[in-house]
C-alpha positions as CSV (number, residue, x, y, z in Angstrom):
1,X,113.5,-51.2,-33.2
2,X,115.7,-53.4,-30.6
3,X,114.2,-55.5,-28.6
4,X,116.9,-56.4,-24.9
5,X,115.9,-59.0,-22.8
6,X,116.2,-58.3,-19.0
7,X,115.3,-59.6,-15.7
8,X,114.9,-57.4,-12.8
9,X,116.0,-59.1,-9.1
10,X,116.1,-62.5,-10.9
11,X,112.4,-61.7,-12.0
12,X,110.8,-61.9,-15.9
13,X,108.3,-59.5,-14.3
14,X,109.8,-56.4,-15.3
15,X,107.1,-54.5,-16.1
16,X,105.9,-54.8,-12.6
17,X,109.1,-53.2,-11.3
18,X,109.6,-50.6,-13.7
19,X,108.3,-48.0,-15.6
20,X,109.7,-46.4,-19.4
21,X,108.3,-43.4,-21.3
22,X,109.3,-41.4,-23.8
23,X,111.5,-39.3,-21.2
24,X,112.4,-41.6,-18.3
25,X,112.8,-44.9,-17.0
26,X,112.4,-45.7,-13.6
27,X,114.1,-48.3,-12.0
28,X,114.2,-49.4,-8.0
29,X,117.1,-49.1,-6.1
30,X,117.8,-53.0,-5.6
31,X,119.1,-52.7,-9.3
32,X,122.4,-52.2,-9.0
33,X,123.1,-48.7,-10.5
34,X,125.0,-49.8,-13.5
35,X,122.1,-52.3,-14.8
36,X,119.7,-49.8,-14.4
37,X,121.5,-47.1,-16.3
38,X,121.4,-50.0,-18.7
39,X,117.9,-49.9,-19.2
40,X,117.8,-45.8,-19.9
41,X,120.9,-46.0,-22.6
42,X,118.7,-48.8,-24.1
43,X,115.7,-46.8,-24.3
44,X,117.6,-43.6,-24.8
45,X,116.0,-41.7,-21.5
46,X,117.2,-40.2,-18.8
47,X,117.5,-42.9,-15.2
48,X,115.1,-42.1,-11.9
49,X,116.6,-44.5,-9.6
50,X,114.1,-44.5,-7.0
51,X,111.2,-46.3,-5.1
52,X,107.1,-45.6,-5.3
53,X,106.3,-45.3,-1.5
54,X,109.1,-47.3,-0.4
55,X,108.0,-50.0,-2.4
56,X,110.2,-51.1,-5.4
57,X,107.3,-51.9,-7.7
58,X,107.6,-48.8,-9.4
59,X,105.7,-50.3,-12.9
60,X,102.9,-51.6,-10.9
61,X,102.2,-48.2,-9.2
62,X,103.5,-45.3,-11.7
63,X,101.6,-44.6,-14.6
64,X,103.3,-41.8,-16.8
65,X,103.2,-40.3,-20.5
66,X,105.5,-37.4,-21.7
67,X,102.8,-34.7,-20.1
68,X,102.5,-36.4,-16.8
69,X,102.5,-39.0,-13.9
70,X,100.3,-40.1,-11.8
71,X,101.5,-41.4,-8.2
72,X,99.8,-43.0,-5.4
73,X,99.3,-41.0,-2.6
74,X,101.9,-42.6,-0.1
75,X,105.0,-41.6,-2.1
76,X,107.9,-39.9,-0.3
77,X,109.1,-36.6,-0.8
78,X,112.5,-37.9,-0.9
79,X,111.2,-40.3,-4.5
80,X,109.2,-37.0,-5.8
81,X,112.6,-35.0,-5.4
82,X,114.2,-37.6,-7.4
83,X,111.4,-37.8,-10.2
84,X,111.7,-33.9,-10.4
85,X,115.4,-33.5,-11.4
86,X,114.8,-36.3,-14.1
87,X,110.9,-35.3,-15.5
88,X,109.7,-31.7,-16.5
89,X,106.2,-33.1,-16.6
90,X,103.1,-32.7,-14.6
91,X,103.3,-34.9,-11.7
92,X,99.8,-35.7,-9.8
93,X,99.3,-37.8,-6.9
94,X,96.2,-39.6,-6.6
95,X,94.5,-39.0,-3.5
96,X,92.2,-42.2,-4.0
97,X,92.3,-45.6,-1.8
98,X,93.4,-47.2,-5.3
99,X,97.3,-46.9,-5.9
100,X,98.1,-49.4,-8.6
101,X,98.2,-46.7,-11.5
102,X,100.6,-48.7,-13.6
103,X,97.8,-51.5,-13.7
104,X,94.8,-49.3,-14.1
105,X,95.7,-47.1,-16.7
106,X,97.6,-47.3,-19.9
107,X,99.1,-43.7,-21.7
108,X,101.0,-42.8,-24.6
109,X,101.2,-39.0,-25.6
110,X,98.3,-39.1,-27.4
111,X,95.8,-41.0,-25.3
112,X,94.4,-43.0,-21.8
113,X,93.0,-45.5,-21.3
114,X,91.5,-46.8,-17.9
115,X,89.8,-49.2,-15.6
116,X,86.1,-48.6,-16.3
117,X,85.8,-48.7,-12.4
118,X,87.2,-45.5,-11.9
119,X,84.4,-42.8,-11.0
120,X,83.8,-39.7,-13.3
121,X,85.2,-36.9,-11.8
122,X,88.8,-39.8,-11.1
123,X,88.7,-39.9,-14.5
124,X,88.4,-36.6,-15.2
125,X,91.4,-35.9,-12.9
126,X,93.7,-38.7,-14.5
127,X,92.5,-37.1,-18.2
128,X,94.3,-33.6,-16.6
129,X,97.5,-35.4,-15.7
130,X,98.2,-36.6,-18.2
131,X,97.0,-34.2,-20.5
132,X,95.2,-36.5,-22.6
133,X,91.4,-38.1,-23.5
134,X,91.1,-40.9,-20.7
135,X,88.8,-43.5,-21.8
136,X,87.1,-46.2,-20.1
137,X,87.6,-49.8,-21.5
138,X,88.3,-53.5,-21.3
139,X,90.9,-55.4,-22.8
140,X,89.9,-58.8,-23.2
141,X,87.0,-58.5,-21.1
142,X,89.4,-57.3,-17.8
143,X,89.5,-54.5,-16.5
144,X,93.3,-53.8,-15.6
145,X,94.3,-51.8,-18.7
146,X,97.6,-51.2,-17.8
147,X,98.6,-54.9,-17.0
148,X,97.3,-56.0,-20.2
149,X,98.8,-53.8,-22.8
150,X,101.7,-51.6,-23.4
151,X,100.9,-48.3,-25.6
152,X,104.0,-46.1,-27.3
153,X,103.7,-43.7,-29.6
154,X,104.2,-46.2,-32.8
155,X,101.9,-49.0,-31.7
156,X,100.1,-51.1,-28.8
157,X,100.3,-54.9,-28.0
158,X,97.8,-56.1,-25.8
159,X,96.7,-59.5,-24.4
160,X,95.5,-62.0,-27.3
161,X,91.9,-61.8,-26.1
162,X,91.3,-58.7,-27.3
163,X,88.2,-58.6,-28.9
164,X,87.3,-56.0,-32.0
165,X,85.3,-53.2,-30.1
166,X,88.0,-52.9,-27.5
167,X,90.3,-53.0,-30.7
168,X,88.5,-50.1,-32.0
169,X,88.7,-48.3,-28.5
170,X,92.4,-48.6,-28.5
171,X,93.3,-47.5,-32.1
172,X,90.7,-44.5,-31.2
173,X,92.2,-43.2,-28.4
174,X,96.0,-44.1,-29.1
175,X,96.3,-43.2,-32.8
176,X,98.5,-46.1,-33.6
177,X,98.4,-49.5,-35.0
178,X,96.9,-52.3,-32.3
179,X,98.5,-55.9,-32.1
180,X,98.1,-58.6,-30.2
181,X,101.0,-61.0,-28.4
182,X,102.2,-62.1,-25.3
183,X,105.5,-62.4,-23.2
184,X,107.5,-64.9,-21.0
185,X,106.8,-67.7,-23.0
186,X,103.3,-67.2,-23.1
187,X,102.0,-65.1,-20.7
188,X,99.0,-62.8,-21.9
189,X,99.7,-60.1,-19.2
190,X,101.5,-57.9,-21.6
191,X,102.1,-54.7,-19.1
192,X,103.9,-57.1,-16.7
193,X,106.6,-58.1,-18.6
194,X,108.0,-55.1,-21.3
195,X,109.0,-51.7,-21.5
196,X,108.8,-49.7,-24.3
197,X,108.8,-46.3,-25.9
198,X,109.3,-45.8,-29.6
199,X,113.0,-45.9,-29.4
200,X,113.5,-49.2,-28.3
201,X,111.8,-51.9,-26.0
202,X,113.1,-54.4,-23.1
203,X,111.6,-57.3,-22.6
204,X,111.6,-60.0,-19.7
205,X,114.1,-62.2,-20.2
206,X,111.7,-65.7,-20.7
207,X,110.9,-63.9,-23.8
208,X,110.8,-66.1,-26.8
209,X,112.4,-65.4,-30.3
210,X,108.6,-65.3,-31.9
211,X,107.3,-63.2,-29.0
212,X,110.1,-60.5,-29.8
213,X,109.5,-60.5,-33.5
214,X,105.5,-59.6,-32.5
215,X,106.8,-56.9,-30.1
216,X,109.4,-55.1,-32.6
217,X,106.2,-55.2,-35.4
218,X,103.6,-54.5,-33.0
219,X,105.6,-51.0,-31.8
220,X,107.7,-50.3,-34.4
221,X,104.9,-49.8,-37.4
222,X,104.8,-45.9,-37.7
């Protein structure tokens, strides 16, 4: 696997601003065009250039798998258009007062995880969207899943204070290999700062050379 380094608007934070699966990358429109066709030839996907409710962080809102997406409920018809002609999967918008699905929940096509605050029958709804077992769980004792980890098909790195249930959560519900590791020289808030699917993964750009060779091993083990 290749692991890029990126920034997005001068930011590290990439994660925060964007969102990869399997089938898609999406990517705000203050990217110029040409980087952020940059990002989908890297990870081999198709390009939805678009904001999440006017607001460009699309990572930090969007939480998708190859089966679905889940959406807060001020998106624009205009963005939903947009994530139509690229993704043929079940889109769901989340008529809840929380909107910050990227942080809340973490997906890969064979599993969820999620933010043990979420009520049953939330739950039940993002397990439908996705298509997928949603579980409750920490990761190091926190509670924003999707901030803290990043899940492909091949493996997972989360935050470094991980502990061994929540270990035995993720490889449960994921069906891959769990690692631990960091980004941005240092910084345990994994979600925030890579993209990944098991083709390839970007990383923010203060990504050191040790940190990349725990992201390529950590996703690329299958």
């Amino acid at each position: 696997m290749t692991v890029y380094l990126s920034s997005i608007v001068g930011s590290a934070s990439i994660g925060v601003y964007a969102l990869a699966n399997e089938k898609i990358v999406i990517i705000p429109r203050m990217v110029p065009k040409e980087k952020a066709q940059e990002y989908a030839d890297w990870l081999n996907t198709k390009l939805v250039y678009t904001s999440i409710g006017g607001s460009v962080l699309c990572g930090a809102l969007t939480c998708a798998n190859s089966n679905g997406m889940l959406l807060p409920n001020y998106v624009r018809e205009e963005e939903l258009s947009q994530i139509r002609e690229a993704y043929e999967g079940n889109i769901t918008i989340m008529e809840t007062k929380k909107t910050a699905y990227g942080n809340l929940v973490l997906a890969n096509d064979k599993g969820a995880v999620v933010d043990p605050r979420f009520k049953e029958a939330e739950i039940k709804k993002i397990s439908e969207a996705l298509g997928v077992e949603a579980v409750p769980t920490e990761i190091g004792g926190l509670p924003y899943v999707g901030s803290l980890a990043v899940a492909t098909n091949k493996g997972v790195l989360a935050h470094p204070l991980l502990n061994g249930e929540e270990r035995k959560i993720l490889e449960a519900t994921f069906k891959v290999p769990v690692d631990v590791g960091t980004i941005n020289c240092g910084v345990p808030y994994v979600g925030t700062g890579l993209l990944a699917n098991s083709k390839a993964a970007v990383a923010g750009s203060m990504t050191t050379g040790p940190e990349m060779f725990i992201i390529e091993h950590a996703l690329d083990t299958l």
